[in-house]
C-alpha positions in Angstrom: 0.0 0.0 0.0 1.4 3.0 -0.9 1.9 5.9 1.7 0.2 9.1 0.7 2.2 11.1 3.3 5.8 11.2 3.8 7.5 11.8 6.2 8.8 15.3 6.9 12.0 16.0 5.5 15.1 16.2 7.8 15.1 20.3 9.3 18.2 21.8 9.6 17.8 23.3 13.2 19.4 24.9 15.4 20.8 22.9 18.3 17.9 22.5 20.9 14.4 21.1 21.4 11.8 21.0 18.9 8.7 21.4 20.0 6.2 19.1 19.2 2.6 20.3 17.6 0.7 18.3 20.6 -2.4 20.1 20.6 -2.4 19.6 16.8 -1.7 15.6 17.7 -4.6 16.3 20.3 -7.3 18.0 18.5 -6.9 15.0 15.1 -7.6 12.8 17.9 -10.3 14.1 19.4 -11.7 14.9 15.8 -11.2 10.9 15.1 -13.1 9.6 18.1 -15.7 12.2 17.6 -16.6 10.8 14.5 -16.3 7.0 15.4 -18.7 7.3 18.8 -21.3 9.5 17.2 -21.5 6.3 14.2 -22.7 4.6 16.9 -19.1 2.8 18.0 -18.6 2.4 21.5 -15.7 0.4 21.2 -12.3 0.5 19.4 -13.1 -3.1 18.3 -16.6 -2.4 17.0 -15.3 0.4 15.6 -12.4 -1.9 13.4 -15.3 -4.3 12.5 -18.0 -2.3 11.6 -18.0 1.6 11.9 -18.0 4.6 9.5 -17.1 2.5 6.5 -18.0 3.9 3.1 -19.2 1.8 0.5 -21.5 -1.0 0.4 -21.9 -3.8 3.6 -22.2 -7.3 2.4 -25.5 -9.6 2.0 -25.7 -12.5 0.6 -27.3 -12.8 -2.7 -30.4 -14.8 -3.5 -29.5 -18.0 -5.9 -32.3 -19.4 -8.0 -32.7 -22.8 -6.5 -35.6 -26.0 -6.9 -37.7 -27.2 -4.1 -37.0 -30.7 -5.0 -35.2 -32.8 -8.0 -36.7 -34.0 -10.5 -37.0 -37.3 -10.0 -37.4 -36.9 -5.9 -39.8 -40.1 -6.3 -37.7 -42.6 -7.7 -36.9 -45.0 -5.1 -33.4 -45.3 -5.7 -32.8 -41.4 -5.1 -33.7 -40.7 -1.5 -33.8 -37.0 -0.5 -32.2 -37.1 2.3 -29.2 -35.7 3.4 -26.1 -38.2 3.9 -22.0 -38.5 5.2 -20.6 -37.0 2.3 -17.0 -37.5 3.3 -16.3 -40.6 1.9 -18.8 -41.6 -0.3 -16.8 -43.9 -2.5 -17.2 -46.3 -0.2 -20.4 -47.3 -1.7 -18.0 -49.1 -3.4 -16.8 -51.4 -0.8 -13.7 -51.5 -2.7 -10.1 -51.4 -0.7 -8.5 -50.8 -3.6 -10.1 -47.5 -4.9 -9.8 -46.1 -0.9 -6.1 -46.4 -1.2 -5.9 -44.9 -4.3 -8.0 -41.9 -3.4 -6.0 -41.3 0.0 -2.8 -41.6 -1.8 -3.8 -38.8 -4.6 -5.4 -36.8 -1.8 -1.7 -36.5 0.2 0.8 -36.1 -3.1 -1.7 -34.6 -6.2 0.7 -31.7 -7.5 -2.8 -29.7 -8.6 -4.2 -29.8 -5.2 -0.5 -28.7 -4.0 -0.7 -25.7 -6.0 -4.4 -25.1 -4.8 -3.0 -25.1 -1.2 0.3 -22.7 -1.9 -3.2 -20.1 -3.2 -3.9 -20.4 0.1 -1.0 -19.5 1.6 -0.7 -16.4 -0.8 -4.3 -15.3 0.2 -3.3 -15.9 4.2 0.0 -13.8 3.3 -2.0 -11.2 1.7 -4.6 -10.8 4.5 -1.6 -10.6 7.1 -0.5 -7.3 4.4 -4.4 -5.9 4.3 -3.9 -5.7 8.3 -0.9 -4.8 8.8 -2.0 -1.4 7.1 -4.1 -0.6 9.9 -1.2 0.4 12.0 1.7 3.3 10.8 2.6 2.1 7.5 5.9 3.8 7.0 8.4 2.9 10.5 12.0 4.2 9.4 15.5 4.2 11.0 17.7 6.7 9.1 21.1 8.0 9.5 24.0 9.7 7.3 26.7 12.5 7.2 27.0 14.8 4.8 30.3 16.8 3.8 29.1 20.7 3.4 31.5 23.0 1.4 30.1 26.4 1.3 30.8 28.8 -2.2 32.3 32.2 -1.8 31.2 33.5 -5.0 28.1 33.5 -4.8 25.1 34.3 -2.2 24.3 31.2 -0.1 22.0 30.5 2.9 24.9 28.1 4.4 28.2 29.7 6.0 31.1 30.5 3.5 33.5 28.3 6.0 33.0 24.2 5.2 31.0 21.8 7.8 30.0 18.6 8.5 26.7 17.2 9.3 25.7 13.9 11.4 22.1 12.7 11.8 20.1 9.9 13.0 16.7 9.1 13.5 13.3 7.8 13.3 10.6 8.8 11.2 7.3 7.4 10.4 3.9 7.9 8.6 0.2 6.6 9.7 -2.7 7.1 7.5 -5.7 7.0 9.8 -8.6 4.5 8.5 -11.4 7.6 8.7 -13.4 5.8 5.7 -12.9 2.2 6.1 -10.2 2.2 2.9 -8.6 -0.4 5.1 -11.3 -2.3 6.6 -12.7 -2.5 3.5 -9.5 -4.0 2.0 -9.4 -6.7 5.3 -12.8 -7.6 4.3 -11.8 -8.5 0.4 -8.9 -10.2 1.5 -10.7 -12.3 4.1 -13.1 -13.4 1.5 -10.6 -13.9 -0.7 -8.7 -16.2 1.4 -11.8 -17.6 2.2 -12.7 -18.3 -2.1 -9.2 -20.0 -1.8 -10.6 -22.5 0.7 -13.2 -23.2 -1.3 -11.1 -23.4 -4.6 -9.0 -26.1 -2.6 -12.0 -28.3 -1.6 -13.2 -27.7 -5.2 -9.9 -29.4 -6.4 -10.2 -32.0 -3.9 -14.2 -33.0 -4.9 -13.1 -33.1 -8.5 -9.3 -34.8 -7.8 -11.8 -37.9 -5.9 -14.1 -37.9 -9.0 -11.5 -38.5 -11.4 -9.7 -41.0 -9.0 -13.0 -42.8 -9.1 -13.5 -42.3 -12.9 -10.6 -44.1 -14.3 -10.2 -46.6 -11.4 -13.9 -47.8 -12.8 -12.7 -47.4 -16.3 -9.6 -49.2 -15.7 -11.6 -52.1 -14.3 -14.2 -51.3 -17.1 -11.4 -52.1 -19.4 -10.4 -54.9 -18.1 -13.7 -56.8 -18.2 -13.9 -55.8 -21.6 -10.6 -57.5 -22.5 -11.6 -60.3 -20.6 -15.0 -61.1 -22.5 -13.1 -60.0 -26.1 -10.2 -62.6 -25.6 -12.7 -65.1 -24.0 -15.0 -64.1 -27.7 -11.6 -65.0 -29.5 -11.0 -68.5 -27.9 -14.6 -69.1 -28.6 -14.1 -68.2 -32.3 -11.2 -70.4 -32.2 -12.3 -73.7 -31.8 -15.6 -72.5 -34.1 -12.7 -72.1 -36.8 -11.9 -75.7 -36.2 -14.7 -77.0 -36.4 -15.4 -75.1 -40.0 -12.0 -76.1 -41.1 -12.9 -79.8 -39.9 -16.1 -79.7 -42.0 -14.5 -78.5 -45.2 -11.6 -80.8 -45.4 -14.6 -83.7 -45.2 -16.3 -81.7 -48.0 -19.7 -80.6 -46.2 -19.0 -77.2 -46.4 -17.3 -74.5 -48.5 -14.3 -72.6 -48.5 -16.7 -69.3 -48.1 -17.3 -71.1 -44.4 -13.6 -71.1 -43.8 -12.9 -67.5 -45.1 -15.8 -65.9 -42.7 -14.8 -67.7 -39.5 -11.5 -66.2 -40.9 -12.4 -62.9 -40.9 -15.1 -63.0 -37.4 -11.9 -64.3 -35.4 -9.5 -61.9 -37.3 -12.1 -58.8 -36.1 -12.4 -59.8 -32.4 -8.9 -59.8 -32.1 -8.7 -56.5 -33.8 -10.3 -55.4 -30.5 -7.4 -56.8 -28.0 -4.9 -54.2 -28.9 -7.3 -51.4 -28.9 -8.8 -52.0 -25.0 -5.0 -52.8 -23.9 -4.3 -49.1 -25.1 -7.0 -48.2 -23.2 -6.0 -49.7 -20.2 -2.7 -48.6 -20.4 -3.8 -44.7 -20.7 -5.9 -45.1 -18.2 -3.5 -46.4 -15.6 -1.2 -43.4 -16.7 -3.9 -41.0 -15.8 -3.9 -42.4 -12.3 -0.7 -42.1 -12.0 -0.4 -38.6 -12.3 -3.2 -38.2 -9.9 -1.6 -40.1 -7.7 1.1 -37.4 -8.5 3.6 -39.8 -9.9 5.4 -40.4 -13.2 3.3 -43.4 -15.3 3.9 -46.4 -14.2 2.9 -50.1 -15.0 -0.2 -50.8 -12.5 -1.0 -54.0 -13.3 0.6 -55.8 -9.9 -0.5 -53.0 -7.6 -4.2 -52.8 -9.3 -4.4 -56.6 -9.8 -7.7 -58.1 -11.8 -11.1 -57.2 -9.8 -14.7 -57.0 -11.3 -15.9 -53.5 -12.0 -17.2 -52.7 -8.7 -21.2 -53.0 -8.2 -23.0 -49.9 -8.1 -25.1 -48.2 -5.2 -28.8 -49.5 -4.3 -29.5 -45.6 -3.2 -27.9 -42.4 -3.8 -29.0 -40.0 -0.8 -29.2 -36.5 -2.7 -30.6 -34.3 0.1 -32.7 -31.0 -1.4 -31.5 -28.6 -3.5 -30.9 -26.0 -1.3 -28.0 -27.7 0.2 -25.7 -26.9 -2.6 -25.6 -23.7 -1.5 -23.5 -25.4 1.3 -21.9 -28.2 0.1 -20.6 -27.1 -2.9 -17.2 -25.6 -2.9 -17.3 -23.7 -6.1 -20.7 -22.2 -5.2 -19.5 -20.9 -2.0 -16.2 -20.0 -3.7 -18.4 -17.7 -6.2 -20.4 -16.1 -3.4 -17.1 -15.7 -1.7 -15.4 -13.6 -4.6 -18.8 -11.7 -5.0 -18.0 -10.4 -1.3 -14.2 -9.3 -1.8 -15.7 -7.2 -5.1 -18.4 -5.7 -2.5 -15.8 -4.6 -0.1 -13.8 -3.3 -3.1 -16.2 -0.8 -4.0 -15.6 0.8 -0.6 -12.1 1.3 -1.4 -12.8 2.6 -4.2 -15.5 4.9 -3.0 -12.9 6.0 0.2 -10.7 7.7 -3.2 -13.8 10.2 -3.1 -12.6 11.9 1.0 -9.7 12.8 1.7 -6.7 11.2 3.1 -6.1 12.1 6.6 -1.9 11.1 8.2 -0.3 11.6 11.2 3.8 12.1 9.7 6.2 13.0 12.6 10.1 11.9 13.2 12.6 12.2 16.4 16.1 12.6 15.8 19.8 13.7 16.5 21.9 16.2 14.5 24.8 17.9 14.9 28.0 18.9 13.3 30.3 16.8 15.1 30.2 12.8 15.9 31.7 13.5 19.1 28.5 15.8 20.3 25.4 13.6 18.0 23.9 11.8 20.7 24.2 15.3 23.3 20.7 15.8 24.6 20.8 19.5 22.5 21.4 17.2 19.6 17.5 16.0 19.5 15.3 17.4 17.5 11.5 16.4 16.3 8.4 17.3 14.5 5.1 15.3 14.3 1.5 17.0 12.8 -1.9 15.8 10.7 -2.1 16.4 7.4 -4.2 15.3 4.4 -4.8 14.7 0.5 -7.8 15.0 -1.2 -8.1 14.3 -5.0 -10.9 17.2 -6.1 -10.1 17.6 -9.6 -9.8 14.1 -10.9 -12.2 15.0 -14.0 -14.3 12.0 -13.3 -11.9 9.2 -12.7 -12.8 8.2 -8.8 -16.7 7.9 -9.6 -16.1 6.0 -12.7 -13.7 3.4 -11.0 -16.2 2.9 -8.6 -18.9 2.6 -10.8 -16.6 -0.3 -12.5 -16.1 -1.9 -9.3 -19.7 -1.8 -8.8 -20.3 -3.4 -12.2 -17.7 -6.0 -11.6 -19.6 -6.7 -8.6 -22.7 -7.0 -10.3 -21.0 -9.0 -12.5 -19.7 -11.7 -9.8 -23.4 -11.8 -8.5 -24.7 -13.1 -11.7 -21.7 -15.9 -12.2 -22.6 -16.9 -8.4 -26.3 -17.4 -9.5 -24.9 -18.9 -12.4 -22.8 -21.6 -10.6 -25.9 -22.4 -8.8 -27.9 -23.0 -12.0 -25.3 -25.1 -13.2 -24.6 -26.8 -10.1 -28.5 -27.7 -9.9 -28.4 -28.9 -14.1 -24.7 -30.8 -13.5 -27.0 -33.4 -10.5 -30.0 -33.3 -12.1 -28.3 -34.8 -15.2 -26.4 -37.4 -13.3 -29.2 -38.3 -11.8 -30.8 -39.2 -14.8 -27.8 -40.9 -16.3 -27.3 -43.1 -13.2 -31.0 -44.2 -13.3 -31.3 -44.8 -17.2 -28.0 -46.4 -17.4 -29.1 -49.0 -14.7 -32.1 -49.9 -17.0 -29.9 -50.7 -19.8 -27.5 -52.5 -17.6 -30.6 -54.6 -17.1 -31.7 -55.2 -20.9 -28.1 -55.8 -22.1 -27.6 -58.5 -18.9 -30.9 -60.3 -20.9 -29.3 -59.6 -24.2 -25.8 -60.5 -24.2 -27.5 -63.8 -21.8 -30.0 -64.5 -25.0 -26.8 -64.3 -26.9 -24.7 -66.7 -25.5 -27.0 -69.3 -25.8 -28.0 -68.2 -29.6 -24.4 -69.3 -30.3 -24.5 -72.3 -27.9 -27.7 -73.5 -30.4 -26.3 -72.5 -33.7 -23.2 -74.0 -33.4 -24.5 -77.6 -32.5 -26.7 -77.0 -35.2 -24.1 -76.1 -37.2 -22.4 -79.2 -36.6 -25.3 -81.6 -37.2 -25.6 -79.9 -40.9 -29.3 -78.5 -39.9 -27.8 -74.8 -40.6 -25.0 -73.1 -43.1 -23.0 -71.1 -41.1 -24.0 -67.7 -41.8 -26.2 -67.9 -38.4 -22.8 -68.8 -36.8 -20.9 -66.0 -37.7 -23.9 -63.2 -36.8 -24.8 -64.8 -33.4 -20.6 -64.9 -31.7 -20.7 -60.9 -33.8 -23.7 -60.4 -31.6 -22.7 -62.0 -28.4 -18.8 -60.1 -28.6 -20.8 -56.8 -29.2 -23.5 -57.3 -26.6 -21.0 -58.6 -23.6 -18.5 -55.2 -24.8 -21.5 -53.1 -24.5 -22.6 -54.8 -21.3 -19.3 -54.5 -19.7 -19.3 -50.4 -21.0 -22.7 -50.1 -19.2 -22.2 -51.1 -16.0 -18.6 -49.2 -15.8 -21.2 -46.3 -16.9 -23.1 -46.9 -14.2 -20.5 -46.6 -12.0 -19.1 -43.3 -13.3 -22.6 -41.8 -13.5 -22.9 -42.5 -9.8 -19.7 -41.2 -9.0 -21.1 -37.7 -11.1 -24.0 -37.4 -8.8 -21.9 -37.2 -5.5 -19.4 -34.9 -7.5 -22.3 -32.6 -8.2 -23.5 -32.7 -4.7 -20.2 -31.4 -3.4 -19.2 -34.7 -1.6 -15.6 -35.2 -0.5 -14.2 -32.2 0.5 -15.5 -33.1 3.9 -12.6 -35.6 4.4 -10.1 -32.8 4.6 -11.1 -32.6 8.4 -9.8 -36.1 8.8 -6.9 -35.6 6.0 -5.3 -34.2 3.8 -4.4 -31.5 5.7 -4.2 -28.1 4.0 -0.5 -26.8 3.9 0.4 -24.3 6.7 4.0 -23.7 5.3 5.8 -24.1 2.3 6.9 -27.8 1.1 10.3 -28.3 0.4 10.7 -27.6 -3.7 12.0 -31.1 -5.0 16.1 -31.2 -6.6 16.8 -32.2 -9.8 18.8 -35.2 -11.0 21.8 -33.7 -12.6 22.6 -36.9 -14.3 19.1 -37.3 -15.8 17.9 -33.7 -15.5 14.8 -35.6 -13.2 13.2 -34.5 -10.3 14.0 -35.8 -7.2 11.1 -35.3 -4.3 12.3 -34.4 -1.6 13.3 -37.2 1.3 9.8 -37.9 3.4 9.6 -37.0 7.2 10.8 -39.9 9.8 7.2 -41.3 10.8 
């Protein structure tokens, strides 16, 4: 903050006392705790909290929100309100706790969310400090004085020396709230930052979640397709068995060909998948990628929720981290507009400074050496042709403008559960209808292959019924990892997760160590982990 009064320059008096303008001092005073008591402050406390402060005082913004969800009557979404914290536990799977707590302590982006903090708690420390004198100066030097005889001077013909030392400093008094104001932005600022850190965190669980799911997804996949190929297999036998005895055609033999040669098309393309996918949790898990396949090991995709308590509406207001990050920010631009608005009064200091000075070193700190000056002063910017109002109308717009995004994040909050909602509950009923298909399916091809064989068929029915039964059992396996990941979207909308910061991870308090580098292999190193 920059100080709008400096201190008085350094007076070249004569040896003696200054004296001090104390009823000055007295009557700015006086004049300041006039002003506070008759607001209505009958306390120095009340007064930092709450008294003569220009500009706007915060409320709260309505937020346009539903009495209940859509599909409130669907008994497998239970308006009630639940334990958030650690929801993916629906899951009942060991395997995706660990991964979550691991990402939770080391993920780089939730790091960086947690060093915002620590900038915004720095910041707020700065926006107080300024309550107090802002400019606090020692000060000393000598100076080497040769006087001209040629021309007139104020100073003596004969050379001189000068030594001083002091103390001087400058305190704008907080008449307006400028300050106040600017501890109430940075409050709510630090406070957005809280909110942007469990924000990270809700998401960072969500995406843990996500491609553990689609990792196992993948997996069951490439199960069923290399399970389809073996199948194809021994089919292929049994066509090349029939046309070397002359019941069949080569035409037989080329499309048993070409259904086992597309099915195993499939293998490489899902083992990419997997592969990608256990990279992504690895840098989650803020590591370098990794092979997962020991650590992960082969599990079914995990079976969904019977229930997803979703609570009411109105509780995102609460839950959400981003929503309450959005409300936060539109408070810091509300306390802005008072400091922009204290730029239309003027700027009322105290500047004063105690010293020594004299011409020798010998006689500096000699109690005639002391001299001193303190007294109020102000600034006011009267011509400014328009530029103070206008700012402040721009903060006021940009306030405006913070209040529509927070009503904004609300709508969108409100749209991002209703359409998990309806994803989770559709996708279970074609979990249902492809379990029937891709069952109907298996035994199509369990019926035209003995057919098949007994010559009652030509093969074509062969062929369509394994094409059938590899795309159903794919599709299947893709819907029931859908499921999943549509659950795991409805507790992301709600806000759940961040709640587990209370039990861990902890948000950072001081600055981590910044990891070496390698200087063989230009790597980073992290840095050695704390004795437990």
């Amino acid at each position: 903050m920059c100080t709008f009064f400096r201190a008085v320059g350094r007076l070249r008096m004569p040896t003696g006392r200054a004296r001090l303008a104390r009823p000055t001092l007295a009557l700015v005073l006086l004049a300041g705790a006039g002003l506070a008591f008759t607001s209505g402050c009958t306390s120095l406390g009340q007064w930092a909290r709450q008294c003569f402060k220009v500009g706007p005082d915060y409320q709260q913004p309505p937020a346009p929100v539903a009495d209940e969800w859509i599909d409130f009557e669907s008994p497998e979404i239970v308006s009630e309100s639940s334990d958030y914290s650690n929801w993916w536990s629906v899951f009942g799977d060991p395997v995706l706790d660990r991964l979550i707590q691991k990402a939770s302590r080391q993920n780089l982006t939730l790091q960086s969310a947690g060093m915002r903090i620590l900038e915004a708690r720095a910041r707020l420390a700065v926006a107080r400090g300024n309550l107090f004198p802002q400019t606090q100066q020692a000060f000393g030097d000598f100076t080497r004085i040769n006087g001209s005889t040629t021309v007139a001077n104020v100073f003596p013909a004969n050379d001189f020396d000068n030594w001083d030392a002091g103390f001087n400093a400058s305190w704008e008094l907080d008449f307006w709230g400028r300050f106040r104001r600017a501890i109430e932005s940075q409050e709510a600022i630090l406070n957005a930052e809280i909110e942007n850190y469990d924000s990270v965190l809700v998401i960072l669980q969500a995406e843990v979640a996500t491609a553990y799911i689609q990792y196992r997804t993948f997996q069951q996949r490439l199960q069923w397709a290399k399970e389809n190929v073996e199948l194809q297999k021994r089919t292929l036998e049994i066509v090349n068995v029939q046309f070397r005895n002359g019941r069949v055609t080569e035409l037989d033999v080329a499309q048993a060909k070409e259904n086992l040669a597309a099915t195993e098309a499939l293998i490489p393309q899902l083992e990419s998948g997997l592969r990608q996918t256990a990279n992504a949790l690895c840098v989650l898990m803020g590591e370098p990628p990794r092979d997962l396949t020991e650590e992960l090991g082969e599990a079914p995709i995990p079976a969904p929720p019977d229930r997803i308590f979703v609570g009411i509406p109105a509780e995102l207001l609460r839950r959400r981290p981003d929503v309450r990050r959005a409300e936060r920010l539109a408070a810091a631009q509300c306390a802005a507009i008072g400091i922009a608005e204290s730029d239309l009064y003027p700027r009322i200091a105290i500047t004063g400074y105690i010293g020594l000075e004299s011409e020798n070193l010998s006689s500096l700190f000699d109690s005639r050496s002391f001299i001193g000056a303190i007294g109020p002063g102000f600034r006011w910017n009267i011509l400014n042709y328009g530029r103070i109002v206008n700012n402040v109308r721009a903060n006021e717009a940009q306030f405006y403008k913070l209040v529509v995004d927070y009503q904004n994040t609300v709508l969108t909050a409100a749209r991002e559960v209703e359409d998990a909602i309806v994803s989770y509950l559709k996708e279970k009923q074609r979990v249902q209808n492809l379990e029937e298909s891709a069952k109907a399916a298996a035994r199509a091809v369990e019926l035209a292959t003995t057919q098949y064989r007994q010559g009652k068929i030509n093969f074509q029915p062969v062929v369509y019924m394994q094409q059938l039964l590899a795309a159903r059992q794919d599709e299947l396996a893709a819907s029931r990892g859908a499921v999943d990941a549509s659950a795991i979207a409805v507790y992301k909308a709600l806000g759940g997760g961040w709640q587990a910061r209370f039990a861990g991870p902890e948000m950072p308090t001081e600055l981590a160590p910044a990891p070496a580098v390698n200087e063989n292999s230009n790597e980073l190193v992290p840095p050695e982990p704390e004795a437990p």
